[in-house]
Structures are given as structure tokens and as C-alpha cells.
C-alpha positions as CSV (number, residue, x, y, z in Angstrom):
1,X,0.0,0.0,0.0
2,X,1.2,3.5,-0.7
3,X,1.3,5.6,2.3
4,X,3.3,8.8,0.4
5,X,0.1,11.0,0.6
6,X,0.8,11.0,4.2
7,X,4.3,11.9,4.5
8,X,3.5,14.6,2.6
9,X,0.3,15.7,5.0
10,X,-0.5,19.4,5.4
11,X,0.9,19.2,8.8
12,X,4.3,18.3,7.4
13,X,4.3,20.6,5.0
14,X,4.0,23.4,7.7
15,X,7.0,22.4,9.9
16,X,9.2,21.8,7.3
17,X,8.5,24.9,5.3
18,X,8.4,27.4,8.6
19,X,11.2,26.0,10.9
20,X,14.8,26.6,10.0
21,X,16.8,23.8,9.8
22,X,19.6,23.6,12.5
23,X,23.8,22.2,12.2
24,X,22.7,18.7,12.8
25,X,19.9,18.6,11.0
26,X,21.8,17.3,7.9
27,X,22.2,14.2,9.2
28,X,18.1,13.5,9.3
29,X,18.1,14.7,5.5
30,X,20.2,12.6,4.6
31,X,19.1,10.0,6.0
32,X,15.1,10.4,6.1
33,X,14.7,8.1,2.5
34,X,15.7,5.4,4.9
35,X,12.3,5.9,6.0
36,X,10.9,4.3,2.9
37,X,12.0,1.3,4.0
38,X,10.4,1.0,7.8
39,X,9.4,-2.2,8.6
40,X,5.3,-2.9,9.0
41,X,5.7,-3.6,12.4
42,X,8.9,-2.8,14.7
43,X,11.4,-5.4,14.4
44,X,11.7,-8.0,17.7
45,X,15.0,-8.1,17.5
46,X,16.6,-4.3,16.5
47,X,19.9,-3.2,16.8
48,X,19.0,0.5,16.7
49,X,15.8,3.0,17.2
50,X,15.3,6.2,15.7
51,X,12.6,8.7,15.7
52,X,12.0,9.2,11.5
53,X,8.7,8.7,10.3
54,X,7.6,5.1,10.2
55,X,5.0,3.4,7.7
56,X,2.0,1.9,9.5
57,X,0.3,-0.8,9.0
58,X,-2.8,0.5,7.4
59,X,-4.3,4.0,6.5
60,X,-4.7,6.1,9.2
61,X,-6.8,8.6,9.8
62,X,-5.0,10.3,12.8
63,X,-1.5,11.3,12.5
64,X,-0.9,13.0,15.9
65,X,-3.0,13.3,19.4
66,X,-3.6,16.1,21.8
67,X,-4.3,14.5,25.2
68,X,-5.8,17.0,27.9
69,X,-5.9,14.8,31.5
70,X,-8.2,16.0,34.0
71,X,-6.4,14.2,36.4
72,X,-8.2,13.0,40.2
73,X,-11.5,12.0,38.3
74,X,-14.2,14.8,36.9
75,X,-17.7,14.0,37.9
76,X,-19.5,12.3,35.2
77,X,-22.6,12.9,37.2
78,X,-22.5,16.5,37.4
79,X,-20.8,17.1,33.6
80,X,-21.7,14.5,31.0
81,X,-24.5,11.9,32.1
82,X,-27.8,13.5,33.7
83,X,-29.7,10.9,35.8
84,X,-33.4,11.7,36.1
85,X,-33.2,8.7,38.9
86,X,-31.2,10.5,40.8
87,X,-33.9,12.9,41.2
88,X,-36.1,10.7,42.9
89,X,-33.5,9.0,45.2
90,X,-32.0,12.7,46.0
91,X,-31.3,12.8,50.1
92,X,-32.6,8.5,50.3
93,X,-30.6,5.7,50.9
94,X,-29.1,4.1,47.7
95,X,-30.6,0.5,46.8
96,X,-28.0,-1.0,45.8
97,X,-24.4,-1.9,47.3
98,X,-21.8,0.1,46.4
99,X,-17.6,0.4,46.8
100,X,-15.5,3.1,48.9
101,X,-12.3,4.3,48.6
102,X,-13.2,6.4,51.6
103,X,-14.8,4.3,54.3
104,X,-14.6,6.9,57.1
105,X,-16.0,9.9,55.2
106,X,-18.6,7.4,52.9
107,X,-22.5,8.1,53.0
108,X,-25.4,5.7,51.1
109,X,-27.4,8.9,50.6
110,X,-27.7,9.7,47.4
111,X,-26.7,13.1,45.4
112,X,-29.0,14.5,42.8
113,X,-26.9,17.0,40.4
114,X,-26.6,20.6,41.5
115,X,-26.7,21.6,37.9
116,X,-29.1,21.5,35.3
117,X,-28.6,20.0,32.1
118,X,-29.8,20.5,28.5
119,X,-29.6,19.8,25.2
120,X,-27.3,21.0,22.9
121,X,-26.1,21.3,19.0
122,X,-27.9,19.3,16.1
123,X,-26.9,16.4,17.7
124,X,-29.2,16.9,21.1
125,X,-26.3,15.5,23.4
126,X,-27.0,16.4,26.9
127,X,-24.4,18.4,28.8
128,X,-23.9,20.3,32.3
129,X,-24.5,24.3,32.6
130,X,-20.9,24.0,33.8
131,X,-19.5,23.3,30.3
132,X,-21.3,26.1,28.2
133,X,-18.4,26.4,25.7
134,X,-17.8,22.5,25.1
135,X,-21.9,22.7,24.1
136,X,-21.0,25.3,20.9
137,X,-18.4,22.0,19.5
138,X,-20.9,19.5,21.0
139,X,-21.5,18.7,16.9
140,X,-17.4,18.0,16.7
141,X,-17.1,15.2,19.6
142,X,-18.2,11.7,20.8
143,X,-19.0,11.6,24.8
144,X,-18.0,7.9,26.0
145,X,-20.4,7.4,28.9
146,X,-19.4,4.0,29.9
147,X,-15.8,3.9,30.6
148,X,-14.1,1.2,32.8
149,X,-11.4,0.5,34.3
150,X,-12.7,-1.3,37.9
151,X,-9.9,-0.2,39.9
152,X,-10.7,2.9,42.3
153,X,-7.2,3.9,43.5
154,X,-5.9,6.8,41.1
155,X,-2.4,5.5,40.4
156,X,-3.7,2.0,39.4
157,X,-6.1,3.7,37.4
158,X,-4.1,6.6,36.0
159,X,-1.9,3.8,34.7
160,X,-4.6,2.0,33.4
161,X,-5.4,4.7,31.1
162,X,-1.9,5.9,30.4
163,X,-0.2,2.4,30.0
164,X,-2.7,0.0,29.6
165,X,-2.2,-2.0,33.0
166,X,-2.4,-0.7,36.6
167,X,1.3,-1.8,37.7
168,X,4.0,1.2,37.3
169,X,6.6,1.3,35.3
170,X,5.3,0.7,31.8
171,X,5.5,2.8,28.7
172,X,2.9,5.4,28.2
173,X,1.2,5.8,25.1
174,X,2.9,8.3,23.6
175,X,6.4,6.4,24.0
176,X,4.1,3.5,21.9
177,X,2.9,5.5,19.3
178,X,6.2,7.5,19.0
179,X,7.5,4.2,18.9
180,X,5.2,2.7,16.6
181,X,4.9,5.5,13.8
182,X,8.2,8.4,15.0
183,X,7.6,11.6,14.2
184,X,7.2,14.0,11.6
185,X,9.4,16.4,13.1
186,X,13.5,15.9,13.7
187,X,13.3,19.5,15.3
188,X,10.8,18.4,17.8
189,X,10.3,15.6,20.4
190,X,8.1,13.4,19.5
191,X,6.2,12.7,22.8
192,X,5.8,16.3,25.2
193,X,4.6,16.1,28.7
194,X,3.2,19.6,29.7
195,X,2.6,19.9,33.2
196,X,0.4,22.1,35.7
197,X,2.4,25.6,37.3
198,X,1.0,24.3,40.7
199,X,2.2,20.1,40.6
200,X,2.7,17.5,38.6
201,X,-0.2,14.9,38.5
202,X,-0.5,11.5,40.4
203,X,2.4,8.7,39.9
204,X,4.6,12.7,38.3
205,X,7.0,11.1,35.7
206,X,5.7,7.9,35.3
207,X,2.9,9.5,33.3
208,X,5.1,10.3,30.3
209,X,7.4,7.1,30.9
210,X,8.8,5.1,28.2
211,X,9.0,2.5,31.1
212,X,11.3,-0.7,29.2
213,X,10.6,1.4,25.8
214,X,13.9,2.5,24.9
215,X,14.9,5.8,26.4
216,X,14.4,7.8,23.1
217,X,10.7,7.3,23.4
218,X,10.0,9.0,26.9
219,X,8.6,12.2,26.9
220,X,9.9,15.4,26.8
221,X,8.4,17.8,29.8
222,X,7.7,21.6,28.5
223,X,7.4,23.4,31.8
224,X,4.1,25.2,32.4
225,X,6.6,28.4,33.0
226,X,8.8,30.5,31.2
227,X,11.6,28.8,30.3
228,X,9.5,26.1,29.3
229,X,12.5,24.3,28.0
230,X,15.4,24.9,30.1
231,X,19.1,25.6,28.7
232,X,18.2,26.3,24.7
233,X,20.8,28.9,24.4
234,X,24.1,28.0,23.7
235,X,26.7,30.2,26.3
236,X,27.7,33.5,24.7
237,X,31.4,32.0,23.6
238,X,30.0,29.2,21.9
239,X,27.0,30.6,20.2
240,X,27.2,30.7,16.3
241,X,30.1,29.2,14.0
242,X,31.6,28.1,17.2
243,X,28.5,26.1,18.6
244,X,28.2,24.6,15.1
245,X,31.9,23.7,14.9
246,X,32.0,21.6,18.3
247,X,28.5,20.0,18.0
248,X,30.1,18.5,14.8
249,X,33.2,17.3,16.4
250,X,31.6,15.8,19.6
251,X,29.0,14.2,17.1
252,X,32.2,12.6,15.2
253,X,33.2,11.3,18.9
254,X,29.4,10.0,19.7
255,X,29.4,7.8,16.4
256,X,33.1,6.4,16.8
257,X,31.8,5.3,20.4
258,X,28.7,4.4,19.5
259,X,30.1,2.3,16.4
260,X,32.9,0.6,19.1
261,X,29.3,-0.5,21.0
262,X,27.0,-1.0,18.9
263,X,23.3,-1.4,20.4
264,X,23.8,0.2,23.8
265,X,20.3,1.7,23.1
266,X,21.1,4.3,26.3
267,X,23.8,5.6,24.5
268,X,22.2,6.1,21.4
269,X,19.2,7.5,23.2
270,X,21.6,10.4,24.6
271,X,23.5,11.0,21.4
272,X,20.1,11.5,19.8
273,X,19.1,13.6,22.6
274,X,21.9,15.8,22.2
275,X,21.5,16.3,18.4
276,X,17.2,16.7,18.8
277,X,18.8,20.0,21.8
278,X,21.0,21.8,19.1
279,X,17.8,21.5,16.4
280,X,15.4,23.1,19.0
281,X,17.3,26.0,19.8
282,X,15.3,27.6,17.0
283,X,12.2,25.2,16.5
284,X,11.1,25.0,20.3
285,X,11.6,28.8,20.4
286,X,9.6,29.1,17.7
287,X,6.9,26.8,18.3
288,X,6.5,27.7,21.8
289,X,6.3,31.5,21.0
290,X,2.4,32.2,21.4
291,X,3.0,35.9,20.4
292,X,2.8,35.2,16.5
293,X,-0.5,34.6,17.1
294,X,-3.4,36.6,16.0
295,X,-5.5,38.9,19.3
296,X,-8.3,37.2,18.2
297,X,-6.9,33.4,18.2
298,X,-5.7,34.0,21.8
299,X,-8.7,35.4,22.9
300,X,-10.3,32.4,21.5
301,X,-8.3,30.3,24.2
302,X,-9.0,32.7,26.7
303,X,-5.4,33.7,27.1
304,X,-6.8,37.3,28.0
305,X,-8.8,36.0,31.1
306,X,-6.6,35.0,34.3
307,X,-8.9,32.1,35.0
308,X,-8.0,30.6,31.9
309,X,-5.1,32.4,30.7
310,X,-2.5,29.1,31.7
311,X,-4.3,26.4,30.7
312,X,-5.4,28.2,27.5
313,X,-1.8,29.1,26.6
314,X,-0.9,25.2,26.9
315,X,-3.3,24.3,24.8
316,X,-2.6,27.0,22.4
317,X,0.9,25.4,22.8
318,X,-0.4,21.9,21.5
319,X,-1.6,23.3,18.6
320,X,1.4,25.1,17.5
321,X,3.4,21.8,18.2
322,X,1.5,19.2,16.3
323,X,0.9,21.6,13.6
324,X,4.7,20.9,13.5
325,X,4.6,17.6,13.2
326,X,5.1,16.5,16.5
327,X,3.3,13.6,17.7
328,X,2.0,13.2,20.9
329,X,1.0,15.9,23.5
330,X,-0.2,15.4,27.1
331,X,-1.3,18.3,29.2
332,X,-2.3,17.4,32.6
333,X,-4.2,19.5,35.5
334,X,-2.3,20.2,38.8
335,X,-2.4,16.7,41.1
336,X,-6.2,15.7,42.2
337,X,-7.2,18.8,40.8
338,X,-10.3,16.7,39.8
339,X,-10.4,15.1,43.2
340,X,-13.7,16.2,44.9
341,X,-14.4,14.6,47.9
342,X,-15.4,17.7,49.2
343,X,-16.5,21.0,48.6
344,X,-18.1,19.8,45.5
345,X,-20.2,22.7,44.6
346,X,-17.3,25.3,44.6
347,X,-14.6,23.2,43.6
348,X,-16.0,21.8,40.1
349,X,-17.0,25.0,38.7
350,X,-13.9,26.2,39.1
351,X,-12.1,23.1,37.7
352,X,-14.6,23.9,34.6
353,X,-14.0,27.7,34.3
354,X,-10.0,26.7,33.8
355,X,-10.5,23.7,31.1
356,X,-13.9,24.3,29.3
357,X,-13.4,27.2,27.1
358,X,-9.5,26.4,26.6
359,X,-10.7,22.7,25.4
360,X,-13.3,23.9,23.4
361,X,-11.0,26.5,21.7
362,X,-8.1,24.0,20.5
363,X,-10.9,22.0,18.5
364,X,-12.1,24.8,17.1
365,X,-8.6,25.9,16.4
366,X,-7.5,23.3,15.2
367,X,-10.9,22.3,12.7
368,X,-10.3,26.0,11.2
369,X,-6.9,24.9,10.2
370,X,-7.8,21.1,8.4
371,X,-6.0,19.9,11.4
372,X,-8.5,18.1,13.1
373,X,-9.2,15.3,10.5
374,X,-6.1,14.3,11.8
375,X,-6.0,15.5,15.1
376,X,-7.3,13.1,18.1
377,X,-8.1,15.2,21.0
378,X,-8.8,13.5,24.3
379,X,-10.7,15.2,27.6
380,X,-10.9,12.9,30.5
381,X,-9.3,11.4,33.2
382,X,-8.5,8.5,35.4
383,X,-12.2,8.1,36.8
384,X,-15.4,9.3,37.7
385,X,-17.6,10.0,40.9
386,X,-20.2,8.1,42.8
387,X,-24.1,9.1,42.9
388,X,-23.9,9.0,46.6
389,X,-22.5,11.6,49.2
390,X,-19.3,11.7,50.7
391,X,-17.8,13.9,53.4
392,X,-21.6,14.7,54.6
393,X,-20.9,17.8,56.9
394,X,-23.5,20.2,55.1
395,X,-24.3,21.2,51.1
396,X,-21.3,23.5,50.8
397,X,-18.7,20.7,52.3
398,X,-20.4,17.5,50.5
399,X,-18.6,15.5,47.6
400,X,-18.4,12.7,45.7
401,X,-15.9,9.5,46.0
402,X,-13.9,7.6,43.0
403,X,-15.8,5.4,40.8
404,X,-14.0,3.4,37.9
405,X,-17.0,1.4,37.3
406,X,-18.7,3.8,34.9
407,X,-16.9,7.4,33.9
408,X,-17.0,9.9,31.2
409,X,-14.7,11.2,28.8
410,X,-15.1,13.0,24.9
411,X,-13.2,12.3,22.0
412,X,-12.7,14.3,18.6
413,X,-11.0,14.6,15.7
414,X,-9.0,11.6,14.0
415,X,-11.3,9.6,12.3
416,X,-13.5,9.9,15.6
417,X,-17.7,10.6,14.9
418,X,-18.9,13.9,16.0
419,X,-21.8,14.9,17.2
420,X,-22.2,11.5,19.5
421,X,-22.6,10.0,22.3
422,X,-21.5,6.1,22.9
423,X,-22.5,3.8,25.7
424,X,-24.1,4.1,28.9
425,X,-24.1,3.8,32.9
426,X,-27.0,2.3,34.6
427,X,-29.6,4.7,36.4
428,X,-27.7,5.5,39.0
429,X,-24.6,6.5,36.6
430,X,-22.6,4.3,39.0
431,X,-21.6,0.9,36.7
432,X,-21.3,1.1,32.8
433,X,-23.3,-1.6,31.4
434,X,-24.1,-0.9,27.1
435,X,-21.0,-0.6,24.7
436,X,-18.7,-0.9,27.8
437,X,-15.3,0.7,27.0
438,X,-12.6,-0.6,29.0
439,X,-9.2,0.7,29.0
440,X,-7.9,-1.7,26.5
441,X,-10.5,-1.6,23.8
442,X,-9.8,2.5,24.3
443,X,-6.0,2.3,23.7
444,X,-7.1,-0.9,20.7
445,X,-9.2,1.7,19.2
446,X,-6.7,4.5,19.1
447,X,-4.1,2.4,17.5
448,X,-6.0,1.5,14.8
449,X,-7.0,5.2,14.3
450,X,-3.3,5.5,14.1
451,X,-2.9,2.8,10.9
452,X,-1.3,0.5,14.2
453,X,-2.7,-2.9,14.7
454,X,-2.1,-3.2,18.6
455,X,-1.2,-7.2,18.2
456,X,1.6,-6.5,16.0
457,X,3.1,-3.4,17.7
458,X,5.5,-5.1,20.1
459,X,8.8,-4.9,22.0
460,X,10.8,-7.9,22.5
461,X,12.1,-8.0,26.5
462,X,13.3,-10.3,28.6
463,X,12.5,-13.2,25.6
464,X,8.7,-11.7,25.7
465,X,6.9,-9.8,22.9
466,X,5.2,-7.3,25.0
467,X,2.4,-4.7,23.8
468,X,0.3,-2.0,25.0
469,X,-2.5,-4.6,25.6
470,X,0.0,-7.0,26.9
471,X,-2.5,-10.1,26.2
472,X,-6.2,-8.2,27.1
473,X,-8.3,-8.8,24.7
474,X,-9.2,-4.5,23.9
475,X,-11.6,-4.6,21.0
476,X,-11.8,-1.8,18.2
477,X,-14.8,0.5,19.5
478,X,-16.2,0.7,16.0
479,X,-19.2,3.0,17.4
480,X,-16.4,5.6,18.1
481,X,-15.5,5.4,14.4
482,X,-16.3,7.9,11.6
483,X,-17.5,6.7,8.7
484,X,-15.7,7.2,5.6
């Protein structure tokens, strides 16, 4: 099958026409027709791993993703799945038996929704008054309204989502996709990890792992702060000519070390490292610099407001960066931000205020710009919330515990329908139980959007071919799928 049409997508066409190329960047030129001859599926048994594009294994119809994780588990209940039910059982017991992460503070008295919801877009999908500006792009996305993952502890579950099991230490999904496919851009990284000015989430690093990956996968963390990448500026006596004359000799010392030991995959990971450092010392600066953009795109983010003004400008950032061809973004709220075991009624409108109209605006953004054919964008996080109190001290103090039984998350973009909703919770919104979506059939369904086919997309370690399913059985969520 020919796959040429998409090396030569729009999106590559922009980085490589409006990014200077750096010293080192000769090397990639020279070398990128070796691309023509990737291998289907990554070798078992490699002797070296780069980061050039890589052919997949059928047409895609999503070239790079924009994850945004709402990390400590946004209340489905209260955001994307009214309950009528609920309603009638508000201040009752609940009927049915039900699973605390918080015995002390738990409560079977059940929580009607605070907020109203209604109808929006041609569609009709049901939303939350709390998410006005995700109801103009309602027409744009899939809500998934029966996510699983059955295991209430956020690390487990955070991993679950991130990794594909709930043990630590294995690579996330950008390290497989970057893996899988590389990356458009050799002026880039591939995989970037933007974190929160006020923490890093749940399990910190080990979000943007390449875990037994090699280490050239891992992602790269753009701080939430200026500098957003640290130490891009070469020291005043080595900037220019200079830089470009040692960067070449130390490169000639990498590769006769490198070629005295060969497949030391640490070592080539930092030699590459080192060469992707001198190429950003333009690109990053470039991509990262929000002030080429139009008044009215930034006000679009809500860069202008201070309640969204930081989020916005990270998402504003994702843009800029797959538009560039890079491959994978994460951004991720501050840790538990999401966490609401209390203080319910104050704390999720706030959590909303930051992330709705930022979110809403990078799909718009990037539909505008033909970039959202190709574009997944993710909003969701590790879990959802229980239909019963917790912490039951008075309305202003109340809140809801974890629930990985049945949670909420939107899709759009990337071959992904619009203007949809998929599965369901039972009455209660407490267990998913039609078109159940676990974990695996979620990251199954992405690789295939992807042209990946999540059996063959393996790592040989330890004598094992190991995968991002790692032997669940995820299914391809075809009721996610566009049809074209």
C-alpha cells in the first residue's frame, strides 16, 4: 500500500516549510529516504531505534493526538450523564451496594446533580450548565459514557489509562505511538509532557514514561513556566560558528563510540538527545512563542482571562506543536485537581472555568486549520464519581468519591464521529453496562486510528513480545469510528 500522501500531510508541509533547519539537521536529510524502508511492524529483535517517520500498518486517519488529563476524576454525574433517577432517590438511601475508597467519610445517601442540564447542537447530546463552551463544539465530539477501568485507586487507574495496566513502570502511550509510527518532526520531540504551574499529576513522571521502551521514546516535559524548555541557548562564547563547529566534532566522537558499542540503546538514546537539543534552539523557540498569534486566536483560548489564561496558553501550545509535526502531547491539570471529595459545589466549577473554554478552543482551532481530521483530542481522566454523598458535613462541604465502574470522557477529531454520544451507565450513573469501553478496547481503538494494529506493535524484552495490551483482549470500538 502507498502511504506517500501521508508523508506529505499538510501538517508536514508546515513544519518543514516554517522552521529553520539547525547544524545537525543534515544528518536527518540525509538519512530520512531510509524511511521508505520501515518495517510494518517494529522489528523484535533491533539493533537500533530512531525517531524518523515510520510506515504503519494500514491508512490512518489520525496522525498526531492532543491528550488533555483532567487528572483526580471529573464527575461524570455533574458534567456529562444526567440521571433523572437521581432525582427521585436525592437525600434516600441508595438500593444498591456500592464500593468506597473512603470508608470513614462514605454516605449511602444519594446526590441529585446541582446543575441543570440541557440539550445542545444538532446532535441533542446532553451536557452540564458547567460546560457552556464545550456545548457550541458538541457537533465536533463523541462523549463515551461507559468507561471502565474497575480499579478505584488513582495511580492503578491513571496507569490504566496511560499504560494499559495498573502496575507502574510501563510505557505510556505516547512512547508506543512514537515508537510505533516516530515523528514528523526531527526538530521536535516526538512525545511532550506539559505539566500544571501548581504540581505535577498522580504517579509525576511515570505518566510520560517510556518504562522498558527504549529511552528515546520517553517524553519530553515543556514546563508550564517561562523557560518552558530549560538551557536552549548555547553560552555567549559558543554561540554561532563556534556552537556549530563543536556540535560537529563531539557528534564525530558520539558515532566512533557508538560504532565501538554497537546497540547500547542508552547511548544512542543520549546521542540523539543531544542532536534533537542543538535543532530546538530555533524550533522550540519558535513553536512555543504564542505571540505570533493573531488577538483574536488568543482570545479564542481565553489567554486574556486570568482564569484561563495558563491552561489556555498550553493548549494553544499543543496546537502550535502538532501543527509541527510533532506527535503526541499530554497536558495534565495540577495533582487531584479533579479530586472532589469535598466541597463539590465550589470546587467543580472552578475546575470547569480553567479547562472548558481552553478545550473547546483548540478544537475549534484546530478544525479551522484542516488539522482536526487528523487531530485526536482526548478530555478525560483516570475516573469518575459516585451518585452518593461523601464527606456529609452540610451542602457546601459535600462531595463525591472515586468510581471506575462507569466514567465519562469526549473524543474528537481523527477519524472519531462527532456529534455523538456512545455507551451508557445504569440509572444510577454508577456501573457502565451498554457498549462498555474498557481501558484496552480504548487504547485498541486509538491504534487503529493511528494505521497501528495493537497485536503486532511489540517490544521484545526479557524473551517476551510485550504490547500495549500486553494479552487483554481491547476490542476496536467501532461506534467511536467515523465513517468514511
Amino acid at each position: 500500500m502507498n502511504f506517500e500522501m501521508f508523508r506529505s500531510s499538510r501538517r508536514h508541509f508546515l513544519a518543514s516549510s516554517s522552521i529553520g533547519l539547525q547544524s545537525l539537521a543534515l544528518t536527518w536529510l540525509l538519512n530520512q529516504d531510509r524511511a521508505q524502508a520501515a518495517p510494518l511492524k517494529p522489528e523484535l529483535t533491533p539493533t537500533s531505534f530512531d525517531l524518523k517517520p515510520k510506515l504503519p500498518s494500514h491508512a490512518p486517519q489520525a496522525q498526531a493526538m492532543i491528550s488533555l488529563f483532567m487528572q483526580g476524576g471529573p464527575s461524570h454525574l455533574d458534567l456529562f450523564d444526567p440521571k433523572p433517577e437521581l432525582e427521585k432517590y436525592d437525600g434516600k438511601e441508595f438500593p444498591e451496594k456500592l464500593k468506597y475508597d473512603n470508608a470513614a467519610q462514605a454516605s449511602p445517601i444519594v446526590m441529585a446533580s446541582p446543575w441543570k442540564f440541557r440539550k445542545h447542537g444538532v446532535c441533542g447530546t446532553e451536557l452540564s450548565e458547567l460546560l457552556p463552551h464545550l456545548g457550541e463544539i458538541v457537533d465536533d465530539i463523541t462523549v463515551v459514557r461507559s468507561m471502565h477501568t474497575g480499579v478505584n485507586n488513582h495511580g492503578q487507574s491513571i496507569h490504566a489509562m496511560n499504560s494499559g495496566r495498573i502496575q507502574r513502570g510501563r510505557p505510556a502511550l505516547g512512547s508506543w505511538l512514537t515508537y510505533g509510527l516516530g515523528s514528523e518532526s526531527q526538530e521536535l520531540p516526538a512525545f511532550v509532557a506539559m505539566t500544571d504551574p501548581k504540581g505535577i499529576p498522580v504517579e509525576g513522571v511515570h505518566n510520560w514514561s517510556n518504562g522498558w521502551l527504549p529511552a528515546l521514546f520517553q517524553g519530553t516535559v515543556v514546563r508550564p513556566r517561562e523557560p518552558r524548555i530549560l538551557n536552549l541557548d548555547a553560552r555567549k562564547q559558543l554561540a554561532g560558528k563556534a556552537q556549530q563547529r563543536y556540535l560537529s566534532f563531539i557528534n564525530e566522537l558520539n558515532q566512533e563510540h557508538l560504532a565501538r558499542h554497537p546497540g547500547q540503546l542508552d547511548l544512542e538514546a543520549r546521542i540523539s538527545s543531544y542532536e534533537l537539543a542543538a535543532k530546538m534552539q530555533t524550533a522550540a523557540k519558535e513553536a512555543l512563542d504564542i505571540s505570533q498569534e493573531t488577538k483574536e486566536t488568543q482570545v479564542l483560548y481565553g489567554i486574556d482571562q486570568p482564569v484561563t489564561q495558563e491552561f489556555g496558553t498550553r493548549c494553544l501550545i499543543a496546537r502550535r506543536l502538532v501543527e509541527r509535526g510533532v506527535r503526541f502531547v499530554q497536558l495534565y491539570t495540577k495533582n487531584q485537581y479533579w479530586d472532589h471529595h469535598g466541597s463539590i459545589r465550589s470546587s467543580l466549577p472552578a475546575a470547569c472555568q480553567k479547562t472548558d473554554q481552553p478545550s473547546a478552543a483548540l478544537v475549534i482551532d484546530l478544525k479551522r486549520r484542516g488539522l482536526l481530521e487528523s487531530t485526536v483530542v482526548h478530555w478525560g481522566g483516570e475516573m469518575g464519581r459516585l451518585p452518593v454523598i461523601q464527606n456529609n458535613a452540610g451542602a457546601s462541604k459535600v462531595g463525591r468519591d472515586h468510581n471506575t465502574y462507569g466514567f465519562s470522557m469526549w473524543l474528537a477529531g481523527g477519524g472519531i464521529k462527532g456529534g455523538h454520544t456512545y455507551g451508557a451507565t445504569d440509572e444510577f450513573g454508577h456501573k457502565a453496562v451498554e457498549n462498555i469501553v474498557n481501558h484496552y478496547d480504548y487504547h485498541a481503538t486509538l491504534l487503529h486510528l493511528f494505521g497501528l494494529d495493537a497485536k503486532l506493535l511489540t517490544y521484545l524484552r526479557s524473551g517476551r513480545e510485550q504490547s500495549l495490551l500486553d494479552g487483554q483482549e481491547g476490542q476496536i470500538v467501532q461506534g467511536l469510528l467515523r465513517n468514511i
